[in-house]
PALUMVO-55305 format. One record per residue (C-alpha): residue in three letters; x, y, z. Coordinates in nm, 4 decimals. Example, Ala and Ser with C-alpha at 12.3 -4.5 7.8 and 13.67 -1.06 7.14 Angstrom:
SITE   res       east      north         up
SITE   ALA     1.2300    -0.4500     0.7800
SITE   SER     1.3670    -0.1060     0.7140
END
This chain:
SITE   res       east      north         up
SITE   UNK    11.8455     3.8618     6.6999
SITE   UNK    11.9320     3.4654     6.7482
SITE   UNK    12.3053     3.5473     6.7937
SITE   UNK    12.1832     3.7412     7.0554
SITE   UNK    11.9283     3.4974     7.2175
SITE   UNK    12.2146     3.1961     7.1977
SITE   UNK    12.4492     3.4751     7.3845
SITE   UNK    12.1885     3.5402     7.6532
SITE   UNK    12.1288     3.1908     7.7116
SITE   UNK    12.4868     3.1052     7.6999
SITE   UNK    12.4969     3.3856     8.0021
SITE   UNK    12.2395     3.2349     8.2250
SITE   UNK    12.3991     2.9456     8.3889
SITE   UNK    12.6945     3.2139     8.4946
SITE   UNK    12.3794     3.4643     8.5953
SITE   UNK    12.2252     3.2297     8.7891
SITE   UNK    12.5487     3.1318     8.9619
SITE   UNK    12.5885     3.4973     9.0658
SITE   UNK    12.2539     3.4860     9.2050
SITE   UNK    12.3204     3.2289     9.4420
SITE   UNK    12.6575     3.3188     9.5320
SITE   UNK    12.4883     3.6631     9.6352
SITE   UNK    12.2289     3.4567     9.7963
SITE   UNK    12.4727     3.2829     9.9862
SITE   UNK    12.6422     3.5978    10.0784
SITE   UNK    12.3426     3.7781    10.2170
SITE   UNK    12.2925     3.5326    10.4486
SITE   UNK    12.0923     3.5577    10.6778
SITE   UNK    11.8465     3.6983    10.4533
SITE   UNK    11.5717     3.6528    10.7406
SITE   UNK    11.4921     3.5062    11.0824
SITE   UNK    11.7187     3.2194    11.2050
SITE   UNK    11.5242     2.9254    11.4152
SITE   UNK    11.7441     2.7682    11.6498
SITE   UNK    11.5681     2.4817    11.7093
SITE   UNK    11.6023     2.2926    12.0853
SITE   UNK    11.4590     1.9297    12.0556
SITE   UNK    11.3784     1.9819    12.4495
SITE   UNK    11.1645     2.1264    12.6663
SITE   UNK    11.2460     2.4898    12.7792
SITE   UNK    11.4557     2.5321    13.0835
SITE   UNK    11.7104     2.2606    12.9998
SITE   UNK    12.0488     2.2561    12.9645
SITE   UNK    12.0478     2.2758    12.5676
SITE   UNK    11.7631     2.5581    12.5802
SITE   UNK    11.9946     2.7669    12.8112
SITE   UNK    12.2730     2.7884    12.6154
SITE   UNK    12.0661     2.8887    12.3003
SITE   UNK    11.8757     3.1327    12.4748
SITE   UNK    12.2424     3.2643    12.6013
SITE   UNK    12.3959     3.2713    12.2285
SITE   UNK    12.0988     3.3993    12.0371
SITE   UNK    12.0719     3.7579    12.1467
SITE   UNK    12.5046     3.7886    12.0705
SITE   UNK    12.4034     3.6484    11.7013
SITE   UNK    12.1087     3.8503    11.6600
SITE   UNK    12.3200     4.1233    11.6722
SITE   UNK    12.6275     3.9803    11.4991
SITE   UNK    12.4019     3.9397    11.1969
SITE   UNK    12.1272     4.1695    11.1942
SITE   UNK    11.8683     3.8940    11.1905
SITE   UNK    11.6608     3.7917    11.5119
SITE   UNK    11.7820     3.4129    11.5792
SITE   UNK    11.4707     3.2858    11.7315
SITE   UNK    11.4810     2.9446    11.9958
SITE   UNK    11.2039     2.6991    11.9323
SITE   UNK    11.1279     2.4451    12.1466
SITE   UNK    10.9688     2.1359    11.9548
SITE   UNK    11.0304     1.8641    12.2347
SITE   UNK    10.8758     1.4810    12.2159
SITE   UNK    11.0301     1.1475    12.1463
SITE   UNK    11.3349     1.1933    12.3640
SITE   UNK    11.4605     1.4375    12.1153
SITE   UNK    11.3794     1.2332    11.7977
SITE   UNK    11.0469     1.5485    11.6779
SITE   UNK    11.2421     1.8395    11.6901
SITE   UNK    11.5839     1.7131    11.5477
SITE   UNK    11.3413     1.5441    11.2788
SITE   UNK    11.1903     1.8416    11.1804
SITE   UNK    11.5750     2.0260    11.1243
SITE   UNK    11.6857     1.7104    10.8941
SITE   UNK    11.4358     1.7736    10.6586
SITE   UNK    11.4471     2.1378    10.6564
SITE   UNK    11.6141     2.3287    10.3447
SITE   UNK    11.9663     2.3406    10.4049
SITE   UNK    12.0047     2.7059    10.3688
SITE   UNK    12.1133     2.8412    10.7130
SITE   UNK    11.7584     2.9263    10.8518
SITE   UNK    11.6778     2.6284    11.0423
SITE   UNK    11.9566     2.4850    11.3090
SITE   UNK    11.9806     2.2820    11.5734
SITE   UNK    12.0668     2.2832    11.9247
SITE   UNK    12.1816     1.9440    11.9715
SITE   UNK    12.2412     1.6649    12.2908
SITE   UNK    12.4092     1.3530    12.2995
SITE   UNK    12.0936     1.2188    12.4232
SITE   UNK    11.9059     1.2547    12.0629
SITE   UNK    12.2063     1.3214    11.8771
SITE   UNK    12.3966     0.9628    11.9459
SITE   UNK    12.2853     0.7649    12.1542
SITE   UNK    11.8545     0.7688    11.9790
SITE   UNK    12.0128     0.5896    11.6649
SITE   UNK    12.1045     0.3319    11.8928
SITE   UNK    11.7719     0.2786    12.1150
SITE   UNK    11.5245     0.3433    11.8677
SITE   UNK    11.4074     0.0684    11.6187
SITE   UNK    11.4456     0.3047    11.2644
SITE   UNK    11.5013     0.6787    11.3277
SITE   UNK    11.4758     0.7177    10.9320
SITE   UNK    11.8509     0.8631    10.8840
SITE   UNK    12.1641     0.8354    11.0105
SITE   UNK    12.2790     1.2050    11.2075
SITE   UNK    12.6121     1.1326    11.0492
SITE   UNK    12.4836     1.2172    10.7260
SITE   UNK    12.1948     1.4253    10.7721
SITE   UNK    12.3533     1.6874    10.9503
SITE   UNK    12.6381     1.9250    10.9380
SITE   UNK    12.8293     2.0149    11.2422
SITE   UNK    12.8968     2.3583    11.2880
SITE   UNK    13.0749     2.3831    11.6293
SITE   UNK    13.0108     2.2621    11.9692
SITE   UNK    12.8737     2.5322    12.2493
SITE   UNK    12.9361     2.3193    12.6018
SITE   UNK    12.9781     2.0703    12.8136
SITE   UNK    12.7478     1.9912    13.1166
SITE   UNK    12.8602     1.7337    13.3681
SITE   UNK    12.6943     1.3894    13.4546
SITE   UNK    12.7601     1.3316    13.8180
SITE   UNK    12.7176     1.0228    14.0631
SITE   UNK    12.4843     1.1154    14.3955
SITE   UNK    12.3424     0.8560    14.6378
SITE   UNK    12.0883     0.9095    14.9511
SITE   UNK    12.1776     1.0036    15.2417
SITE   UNK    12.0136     0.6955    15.3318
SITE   UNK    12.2343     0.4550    15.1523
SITE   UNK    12.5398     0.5089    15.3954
SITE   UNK    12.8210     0.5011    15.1332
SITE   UNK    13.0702     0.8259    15.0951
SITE   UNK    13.2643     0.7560    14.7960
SITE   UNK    13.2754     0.5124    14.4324
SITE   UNK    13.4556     0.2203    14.6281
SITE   UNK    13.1971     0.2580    14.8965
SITE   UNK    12.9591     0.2422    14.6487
SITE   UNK    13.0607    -0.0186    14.3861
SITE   UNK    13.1487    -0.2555    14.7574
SITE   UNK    12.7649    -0.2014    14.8436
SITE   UNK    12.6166    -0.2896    14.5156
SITE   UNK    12.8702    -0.5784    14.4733
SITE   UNK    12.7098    -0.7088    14.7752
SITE   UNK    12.3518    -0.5955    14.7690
SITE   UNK    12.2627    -0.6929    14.3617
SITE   UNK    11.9909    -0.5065    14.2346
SITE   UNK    12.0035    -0.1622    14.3687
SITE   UNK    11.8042     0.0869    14.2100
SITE   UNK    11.9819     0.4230    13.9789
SITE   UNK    11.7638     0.7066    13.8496
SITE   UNK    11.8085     0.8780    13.5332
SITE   UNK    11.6054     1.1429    13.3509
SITE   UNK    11.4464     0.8668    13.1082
SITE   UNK    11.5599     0.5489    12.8638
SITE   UNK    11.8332     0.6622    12.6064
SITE   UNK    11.9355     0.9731    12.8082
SITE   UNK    12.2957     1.0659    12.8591
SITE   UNK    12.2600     1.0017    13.2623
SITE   UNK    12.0681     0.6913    13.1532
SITE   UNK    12.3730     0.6008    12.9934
SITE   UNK    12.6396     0.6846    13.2168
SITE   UNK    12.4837     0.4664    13.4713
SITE   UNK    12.4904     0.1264    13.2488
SITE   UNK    12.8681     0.2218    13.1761
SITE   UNK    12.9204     0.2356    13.5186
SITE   UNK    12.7421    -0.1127    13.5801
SITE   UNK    12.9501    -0.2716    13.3001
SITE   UNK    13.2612    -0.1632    13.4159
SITE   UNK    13.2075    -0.2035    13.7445
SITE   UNK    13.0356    -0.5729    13.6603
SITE   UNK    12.7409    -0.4223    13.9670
SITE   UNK    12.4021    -0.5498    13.9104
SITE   UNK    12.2159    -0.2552    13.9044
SITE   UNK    11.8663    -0.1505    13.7798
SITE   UNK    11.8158     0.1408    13.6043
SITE   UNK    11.4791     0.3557    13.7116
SITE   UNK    11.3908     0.5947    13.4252
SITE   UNK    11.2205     0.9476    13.5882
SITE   UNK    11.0403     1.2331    13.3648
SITE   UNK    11.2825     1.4705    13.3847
SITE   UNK    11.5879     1.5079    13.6733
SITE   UNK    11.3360     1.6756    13.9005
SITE   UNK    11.1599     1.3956    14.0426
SITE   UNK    11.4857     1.2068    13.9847
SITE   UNK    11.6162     1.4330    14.2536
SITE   UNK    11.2657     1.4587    14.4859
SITE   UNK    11.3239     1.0362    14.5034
SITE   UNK    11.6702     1.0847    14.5817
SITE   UNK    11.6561     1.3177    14.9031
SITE   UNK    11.3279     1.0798    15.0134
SITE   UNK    11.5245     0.8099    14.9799
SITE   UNK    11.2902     0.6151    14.7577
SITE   UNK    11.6032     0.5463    14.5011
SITE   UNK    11.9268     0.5048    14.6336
SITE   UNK    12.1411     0.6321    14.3323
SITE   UNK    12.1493     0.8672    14.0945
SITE   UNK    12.2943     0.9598    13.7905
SITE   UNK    12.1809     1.2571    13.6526
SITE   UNK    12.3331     1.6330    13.5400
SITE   UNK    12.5387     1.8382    13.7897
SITE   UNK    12.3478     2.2000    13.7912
SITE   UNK    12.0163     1.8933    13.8835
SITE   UNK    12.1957     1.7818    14.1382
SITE   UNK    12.4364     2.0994    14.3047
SITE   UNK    12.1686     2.2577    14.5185
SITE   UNK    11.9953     2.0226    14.7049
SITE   UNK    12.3242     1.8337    14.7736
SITE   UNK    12.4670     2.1602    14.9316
SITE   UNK    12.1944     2.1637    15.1296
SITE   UNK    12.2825     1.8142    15.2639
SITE   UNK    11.9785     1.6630    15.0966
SITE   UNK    12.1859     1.3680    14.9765
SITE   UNK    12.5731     1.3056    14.8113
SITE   UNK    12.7509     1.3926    14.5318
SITE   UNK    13.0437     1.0864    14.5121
SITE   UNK    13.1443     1.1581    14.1719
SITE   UNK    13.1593     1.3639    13.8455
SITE   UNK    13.1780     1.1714    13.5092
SITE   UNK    13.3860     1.4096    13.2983
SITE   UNK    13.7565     1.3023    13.2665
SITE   UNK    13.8941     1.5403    13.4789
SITE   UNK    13.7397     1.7068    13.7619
SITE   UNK    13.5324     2.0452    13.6756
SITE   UNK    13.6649     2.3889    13.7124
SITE   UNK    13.3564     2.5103    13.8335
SITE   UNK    13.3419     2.2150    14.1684
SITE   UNK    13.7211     2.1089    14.1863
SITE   UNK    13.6152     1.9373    14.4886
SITE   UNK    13.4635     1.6547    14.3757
SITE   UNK    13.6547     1.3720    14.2692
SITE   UNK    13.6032     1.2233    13.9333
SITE   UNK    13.4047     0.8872    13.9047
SITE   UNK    13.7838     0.7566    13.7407
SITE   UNK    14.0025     0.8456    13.9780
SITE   UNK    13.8086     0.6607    14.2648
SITE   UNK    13.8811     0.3169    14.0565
SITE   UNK    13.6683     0.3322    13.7495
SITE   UNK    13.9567     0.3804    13.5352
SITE   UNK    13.8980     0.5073    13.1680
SITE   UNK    13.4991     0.6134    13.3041
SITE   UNK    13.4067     0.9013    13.1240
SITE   UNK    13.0453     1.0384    12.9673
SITE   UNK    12.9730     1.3706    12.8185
SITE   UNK    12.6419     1.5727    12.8435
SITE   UNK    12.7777     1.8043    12.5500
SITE   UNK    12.5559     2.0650    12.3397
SITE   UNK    12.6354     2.1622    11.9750
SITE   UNK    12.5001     2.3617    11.6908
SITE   UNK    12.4113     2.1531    11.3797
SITE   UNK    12.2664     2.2367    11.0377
SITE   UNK    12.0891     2.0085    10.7723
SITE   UNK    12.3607     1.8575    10.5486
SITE   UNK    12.4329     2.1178    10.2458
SITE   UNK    12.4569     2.4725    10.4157
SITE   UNK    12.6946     2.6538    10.2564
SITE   UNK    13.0278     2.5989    10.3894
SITE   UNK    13.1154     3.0034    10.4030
SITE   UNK    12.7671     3.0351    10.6110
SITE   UNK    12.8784     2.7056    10.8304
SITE   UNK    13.2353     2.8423    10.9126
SITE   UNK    13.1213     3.2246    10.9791
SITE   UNK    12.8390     3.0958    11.1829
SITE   UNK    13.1231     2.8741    11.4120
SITE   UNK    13.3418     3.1432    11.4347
SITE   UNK    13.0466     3.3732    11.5592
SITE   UNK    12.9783     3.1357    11.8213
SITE   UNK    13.2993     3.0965    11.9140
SITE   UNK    13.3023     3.4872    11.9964
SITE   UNK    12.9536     3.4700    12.2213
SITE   UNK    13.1218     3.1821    12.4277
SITE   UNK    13.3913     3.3884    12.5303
SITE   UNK    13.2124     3.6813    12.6382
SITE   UNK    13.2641     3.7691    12.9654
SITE   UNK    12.9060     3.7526    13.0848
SITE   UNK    12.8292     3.4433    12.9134
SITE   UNK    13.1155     3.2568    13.0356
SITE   UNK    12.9800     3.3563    13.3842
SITE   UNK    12.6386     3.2476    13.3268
SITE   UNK    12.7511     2.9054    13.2296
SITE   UNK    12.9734     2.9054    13.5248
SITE   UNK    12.6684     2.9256    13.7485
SITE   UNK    12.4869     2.6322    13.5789
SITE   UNK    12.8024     2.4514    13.6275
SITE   UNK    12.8864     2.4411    13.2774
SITE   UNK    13.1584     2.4583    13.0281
SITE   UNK    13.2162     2.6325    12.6991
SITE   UNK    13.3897     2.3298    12.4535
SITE   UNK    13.3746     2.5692    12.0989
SITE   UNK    13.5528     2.3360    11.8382
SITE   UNK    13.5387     2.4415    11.4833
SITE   UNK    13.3102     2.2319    11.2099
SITE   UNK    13.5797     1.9734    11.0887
SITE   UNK    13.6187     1.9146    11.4524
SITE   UNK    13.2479     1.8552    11.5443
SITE   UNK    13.2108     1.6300    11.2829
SITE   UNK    13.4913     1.4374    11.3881
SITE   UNK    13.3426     1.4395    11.7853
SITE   UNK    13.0346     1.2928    11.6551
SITE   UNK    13.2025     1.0227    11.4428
SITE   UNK    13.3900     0.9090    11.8175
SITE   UNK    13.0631     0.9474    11.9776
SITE   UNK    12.9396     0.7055    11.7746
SITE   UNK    13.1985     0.4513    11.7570
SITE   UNK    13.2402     0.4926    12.2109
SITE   UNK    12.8432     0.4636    12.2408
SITE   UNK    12.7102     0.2060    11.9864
SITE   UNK    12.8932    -0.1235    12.1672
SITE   UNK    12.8179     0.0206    12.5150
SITE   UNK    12.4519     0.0760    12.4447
SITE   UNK    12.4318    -0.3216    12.2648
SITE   UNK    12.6225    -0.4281    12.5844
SITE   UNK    12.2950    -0.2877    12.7802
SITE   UNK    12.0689    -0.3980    12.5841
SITE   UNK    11.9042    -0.0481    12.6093
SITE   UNK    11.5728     0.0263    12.3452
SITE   UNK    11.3108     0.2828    12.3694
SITE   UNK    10.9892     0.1840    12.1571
END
């Protein structure tokens, strides 16, 4: 009998191991929450609402969005960092909160770097450049000539620490403009100032901007993306029109807390990568004037880590902080 209890307990560790290898197999075991750090009807809540019906049924477990929006992204992608790190809580991540919060808040608590696991990146959505009809300017040199001469004109961005928010002080920097950045609530009455007049400049997400400037309501001058989009090949890049090296990406990715299992991570990435070449979701992002950018989890980790080392200088450089 006590050869038998030291063999049994001599067994256990390797029992135990099985268990959670078959736990880590089975996964998901139950409901996936996709978390969005936003309010619904953004760019980041699109493209999760897009994916999550294609990995409902890749898995046989609902994925489920939740939106848990507040402190410019900080709540929600909070909540996911100190969630249990076993596939069931991810997040559907901006540069906005992702990057560029550890940089304008006074102690966010943990470093992204290390808190969280990259599992692939799902798209890219454009910052562009628009001015008011008003303003009288048709193109970047127009622009950057104006501001050189009248210091102090206004840009609008969606709030403090935002990717547009951001995109304009690189622009001011590099273009040594004095400009003053306007934060708005959102791109919509961003826009509803722009086509009044009541700012002059904008910088703020292309699907935002697209309709009322085909309309006529006011300008697109510029994209910020390195190379002009596929989806409005028209419209020059902020770089080419003398901004050399100007480039800012409103990118989305899908990030778990630091310790999923690495099996889970890669078959969840490769999953992904599937939905984003579906015909009809490829077309859907084509109409919000966005682009599919799947990179596998080494890779997304390694995106961040630049992120970090483009944004952190820029964002002393402005002096920008959120309290």
């Amino acid at each position: 009998m006590p050869s038998f209890t030291r063999r049994t307990a001599l067994a256990l560790p390797a029992l135990l191991g099985l268990g959670s290898a078959r736990a880590q197999e089975a996964w998901p075991n139950r409901s996936v929450v996709m978390v969005v750090p936003w309010a619904a009807g953004g760019s980041n809540d699109l493209v999760a609402r897009l994916l999550a019906p294609h990995l409902t049924e890749k898995f046989g477990q609902s994925f489920v969005v939740e939106n848990r929006s507040g402190g410019g992204g900080a709540v929600g992608m909070g909540s996911v960092v100190r969630a249990r790190p076993d596939g069931h809580t991810l997040l559907v991540s901006s540069a906005s909160n992702h990057v560029f919060n550890q940089f304008v808040i006074t102690d966010q608590g943990y470093d992204p770097r290390q808190a969280l696991d990259g599992i692939c990146m799902l798209n890219d959505v454009p910052n562009a450049l628009a001015v008011s009809n008003q303003l009288g300017v048709n193109n970047v040199q127009e622009l950057v000539a104006k501001a050189l001469r009248e210091p102090g004109l206004g840009f609008a961005s969606s709030g403090v620490g935002s990717s547009n928010h951001l995109a304009g002080e690189l622009f001011r920097l590099m273009t040594k403009t004095d400009l003053t950045h306007v934060p708005y609530r959102g791109g919509g009455p961003a826009t509803a100032d722009l086509i009044s007049g009541n700012i002059p400049i904008a910088f703020l997400n292309l699907p935002t901007l697209l309709p009322p400037a085909e309309a006529g309501r006011f300008k697109i001058i510029g994209v910020g993306s390195a190379e002009r989009v596929s989806v409005r090949p028209e419209i020059p890049t902020i770089a080419e029109q003398g901004v050399a090296g100007y480039s800012v990406r409103s990118w989305t990715g899908l990030f778990s807390p630091h310790g999923m299992a690495r099996a889970n991570v890669e078959k969840l990435s490769a999953a992904c990568r599937e939905a984003l070449a579906l015909p009809a979701v490829k077309r859907r992002l084509d109409e919000l004037a966005s682009v599919a950018i799947w990179s596998n989890p080494a890779e997304t980790d390694g995106f961040i880590r630049a992120e970090f080392d483009k944004w952190g200088p820029i964002v002393q450089a402005a002096g920008v902080r959120r309290e």
